[in-house]
NUNU-388758 format. One record per residue: residue number from 1; x, y, z of N, C-alpha, C in turn. Coordinates in Angstrom, 1 decimal, padded with zeros to 4 digits, m for minus. Atoms other than C-alpha are relative to their C-alpha. Example, Ala and Ser with C-alpha at 12.3 -4.5 7.8 and 13.67 -1.06 7.14 Angstrom:
% residues 2
- seq n.X n.Y n.Z ca.X ca.Y ca.Z c.X c.Y c.Z
- 1 000.9 m001.2 000.0 012.3 m004.5 007.8 000.9 001.2 000.0 .
- 2 m000.9 m001.1 000.0 013.7 m001.1 007.1 m000.8 001.1 000.8 .
% end
This chain:
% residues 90
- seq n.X n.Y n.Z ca.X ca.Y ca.Z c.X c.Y c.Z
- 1 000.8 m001.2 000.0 000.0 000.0 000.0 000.9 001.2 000.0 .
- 2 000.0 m001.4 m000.3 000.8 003.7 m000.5 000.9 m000.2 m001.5 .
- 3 m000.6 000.2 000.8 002.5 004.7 m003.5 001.8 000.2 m000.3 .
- 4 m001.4 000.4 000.4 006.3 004.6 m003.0 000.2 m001.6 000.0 .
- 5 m000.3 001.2 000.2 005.4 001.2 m003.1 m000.7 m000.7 m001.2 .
- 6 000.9 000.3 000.9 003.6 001.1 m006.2 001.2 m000.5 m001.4 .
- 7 m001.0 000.1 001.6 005.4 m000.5 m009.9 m000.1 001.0 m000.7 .
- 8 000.0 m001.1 000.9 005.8 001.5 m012.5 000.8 m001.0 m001.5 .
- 9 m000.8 000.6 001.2 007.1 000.6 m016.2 000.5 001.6 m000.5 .
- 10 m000.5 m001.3 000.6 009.5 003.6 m017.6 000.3 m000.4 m001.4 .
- 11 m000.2 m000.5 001.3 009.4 004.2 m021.0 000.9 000.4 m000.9 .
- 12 m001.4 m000.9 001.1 012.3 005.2 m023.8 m001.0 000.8 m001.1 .
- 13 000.6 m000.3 001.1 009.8 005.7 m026.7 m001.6 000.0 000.2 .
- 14 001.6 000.5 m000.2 005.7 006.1 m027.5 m000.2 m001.6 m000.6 .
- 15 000.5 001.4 000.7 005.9 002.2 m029.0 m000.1 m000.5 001.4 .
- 16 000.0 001.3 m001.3 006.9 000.8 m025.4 m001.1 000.8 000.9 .
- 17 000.9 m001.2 m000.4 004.6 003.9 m023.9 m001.7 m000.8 m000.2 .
- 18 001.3 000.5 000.8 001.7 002.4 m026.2 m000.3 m001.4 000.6 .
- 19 000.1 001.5 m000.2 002.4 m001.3 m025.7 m000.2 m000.4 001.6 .
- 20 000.4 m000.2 m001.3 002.7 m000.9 m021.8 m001.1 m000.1 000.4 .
- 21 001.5 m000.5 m000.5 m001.1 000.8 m021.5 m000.3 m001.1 m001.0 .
- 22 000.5 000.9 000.7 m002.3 m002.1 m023.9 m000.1 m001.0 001.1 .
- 23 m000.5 001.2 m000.4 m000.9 m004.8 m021.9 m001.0 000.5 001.6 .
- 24 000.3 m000.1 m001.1 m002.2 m003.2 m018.7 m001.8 000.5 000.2 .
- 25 001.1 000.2 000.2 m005.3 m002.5 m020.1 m000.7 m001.7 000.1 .
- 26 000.4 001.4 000.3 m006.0 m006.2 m021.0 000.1 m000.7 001.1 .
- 27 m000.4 000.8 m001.1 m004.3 m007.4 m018.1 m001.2 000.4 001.5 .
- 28 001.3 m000.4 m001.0 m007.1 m005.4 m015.9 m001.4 m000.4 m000.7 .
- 29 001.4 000.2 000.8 m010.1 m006.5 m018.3 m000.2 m001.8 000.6 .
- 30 000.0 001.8 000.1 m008.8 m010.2 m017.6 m000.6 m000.6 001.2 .
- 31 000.0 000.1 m001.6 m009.7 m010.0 m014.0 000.6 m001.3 000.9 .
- 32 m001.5 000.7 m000.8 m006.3 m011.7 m012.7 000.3 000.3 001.5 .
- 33 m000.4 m000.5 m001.4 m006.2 m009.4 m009.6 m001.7 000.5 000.1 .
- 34 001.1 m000.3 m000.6 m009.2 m008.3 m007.6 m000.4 001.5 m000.1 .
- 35 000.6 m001.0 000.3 m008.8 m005.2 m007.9 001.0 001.2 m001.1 .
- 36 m001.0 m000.8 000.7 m007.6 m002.0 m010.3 001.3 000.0 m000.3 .
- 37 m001.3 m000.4 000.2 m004.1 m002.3 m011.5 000.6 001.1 000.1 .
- 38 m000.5 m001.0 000.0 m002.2 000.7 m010.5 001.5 000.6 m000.4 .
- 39 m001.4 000.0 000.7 001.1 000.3 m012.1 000.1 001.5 m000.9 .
- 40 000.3 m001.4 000.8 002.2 003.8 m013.3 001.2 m000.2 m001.5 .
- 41 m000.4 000.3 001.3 003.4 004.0 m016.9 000.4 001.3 m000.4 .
- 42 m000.5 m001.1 m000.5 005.8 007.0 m016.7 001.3 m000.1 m001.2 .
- 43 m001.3 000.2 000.3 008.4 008.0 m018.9 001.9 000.0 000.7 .
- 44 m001.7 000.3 m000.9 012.6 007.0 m018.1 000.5 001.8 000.1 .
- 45 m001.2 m001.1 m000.3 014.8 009.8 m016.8 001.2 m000.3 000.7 .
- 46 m001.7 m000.1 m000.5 017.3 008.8 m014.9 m000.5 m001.2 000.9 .
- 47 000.0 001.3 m000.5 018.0 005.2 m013.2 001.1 000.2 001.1 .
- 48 m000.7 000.6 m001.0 019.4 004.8 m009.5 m000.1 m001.7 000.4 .
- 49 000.0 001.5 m000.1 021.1 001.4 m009.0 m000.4 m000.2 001.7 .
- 50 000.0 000.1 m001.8 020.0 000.4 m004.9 001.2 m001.0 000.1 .
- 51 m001.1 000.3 m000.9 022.4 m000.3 m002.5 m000.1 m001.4 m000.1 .
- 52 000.1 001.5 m000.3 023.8 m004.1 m002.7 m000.7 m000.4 001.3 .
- 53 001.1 000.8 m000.7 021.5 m004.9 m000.1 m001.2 m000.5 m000.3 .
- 54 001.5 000.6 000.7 018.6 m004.8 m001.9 000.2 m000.7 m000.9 .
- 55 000.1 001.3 001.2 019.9 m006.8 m004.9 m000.4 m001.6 000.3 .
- 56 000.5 001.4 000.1 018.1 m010.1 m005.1 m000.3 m000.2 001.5 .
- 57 000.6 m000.3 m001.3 016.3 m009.2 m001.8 m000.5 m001.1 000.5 .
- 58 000.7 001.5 m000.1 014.1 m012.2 m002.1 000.2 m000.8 000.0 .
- 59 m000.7 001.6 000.3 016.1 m014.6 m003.1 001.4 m000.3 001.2 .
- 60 m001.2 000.2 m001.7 018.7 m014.0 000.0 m001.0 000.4 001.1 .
- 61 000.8 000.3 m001.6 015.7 m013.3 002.6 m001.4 000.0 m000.4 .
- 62 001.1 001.2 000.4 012.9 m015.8 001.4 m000.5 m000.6 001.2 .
- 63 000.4 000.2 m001.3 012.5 m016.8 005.1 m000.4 000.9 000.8 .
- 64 000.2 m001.4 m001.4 011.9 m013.3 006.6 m001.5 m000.2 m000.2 .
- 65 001.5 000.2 000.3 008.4 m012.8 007.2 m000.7 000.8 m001.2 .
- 66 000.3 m000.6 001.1 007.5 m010.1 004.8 000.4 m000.7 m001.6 .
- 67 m000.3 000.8 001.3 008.8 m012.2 002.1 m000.9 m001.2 m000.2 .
- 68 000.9 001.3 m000.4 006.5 m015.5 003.4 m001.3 000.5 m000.1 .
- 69 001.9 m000.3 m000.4 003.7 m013.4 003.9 m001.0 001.0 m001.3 .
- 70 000.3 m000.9 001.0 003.8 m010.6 001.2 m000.1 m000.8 m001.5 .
- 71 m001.0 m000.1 001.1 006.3 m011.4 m001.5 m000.3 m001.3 m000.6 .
- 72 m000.2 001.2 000.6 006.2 m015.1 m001.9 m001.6 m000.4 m000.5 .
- 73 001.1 000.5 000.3 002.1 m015.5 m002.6 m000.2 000.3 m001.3 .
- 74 000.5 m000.2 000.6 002.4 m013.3 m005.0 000.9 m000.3 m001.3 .
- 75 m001.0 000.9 000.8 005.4 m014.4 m006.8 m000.6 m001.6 m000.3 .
- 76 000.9 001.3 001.1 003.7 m018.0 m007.3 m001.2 000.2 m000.8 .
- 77 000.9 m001.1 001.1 000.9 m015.9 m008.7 000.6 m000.2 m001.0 .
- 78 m001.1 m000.2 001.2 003.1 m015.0 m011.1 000.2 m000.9 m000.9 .
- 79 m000.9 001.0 000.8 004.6 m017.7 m011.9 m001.1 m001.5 m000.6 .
- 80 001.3 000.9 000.3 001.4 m019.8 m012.3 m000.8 001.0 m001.1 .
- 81 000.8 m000.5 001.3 m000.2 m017.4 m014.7 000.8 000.3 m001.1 .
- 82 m000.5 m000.3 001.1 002.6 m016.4 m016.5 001.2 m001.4 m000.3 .
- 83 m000.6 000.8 000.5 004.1 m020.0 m016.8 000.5 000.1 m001.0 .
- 84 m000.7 000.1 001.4 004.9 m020.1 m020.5 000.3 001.1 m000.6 .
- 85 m000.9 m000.5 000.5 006.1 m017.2 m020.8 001.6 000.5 000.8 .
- 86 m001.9 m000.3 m001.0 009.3 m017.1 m018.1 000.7 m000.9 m000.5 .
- 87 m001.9 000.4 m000.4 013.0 m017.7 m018.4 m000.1 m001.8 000.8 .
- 88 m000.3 000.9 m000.7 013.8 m021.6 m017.6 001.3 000.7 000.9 .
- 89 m001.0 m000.1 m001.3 015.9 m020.6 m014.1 001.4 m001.3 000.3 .
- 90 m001.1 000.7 000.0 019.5 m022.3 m013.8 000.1 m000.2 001.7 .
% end
């Protein structure tokens, strides 16, 4: 909840701009989530890398609770709807 916690897709061009609001149109029509998609669809300006702590947050604290209770339900989500189209994982 609140929006520094909200996604976002950043944009280079109007084709990925266009394709974005398509995708997120559809993806709210399909009724996948419960409620409104709020993902903001924003053009790129400038990219901060976060502090190696946060890199691969999940995948080195997958036991914390926020991870068990937030992160990880909705990550199988994911990974159950968007089966065929993810990356086989090494």
């Amino acid at each position: 909840m609140g929006t520094q916690y909200r996604s976002a897709v950043f944009f280079h061009n109007e084709e990925q701009k266009r394709l974005a609001g398509e995708y997120k149109t559809r993806l709210d029509a399909s009724g996948a989530f419960p409620r409104r998609i709020v993902t903001e669809i924003t053009p790129f300006s400038v990219f901060y890398k976060a502090e190696d702590y946060h890199q691969n947050y999940y995948k080195q604290n997958g036991g914390q609770p926020y991870c068990r209770v937030v992160i990880r339900p909705k990550m199988e989500k994911f990974t159950k709807v968007f089966k065929s189209k993810l990356k086989a994982s090494n």
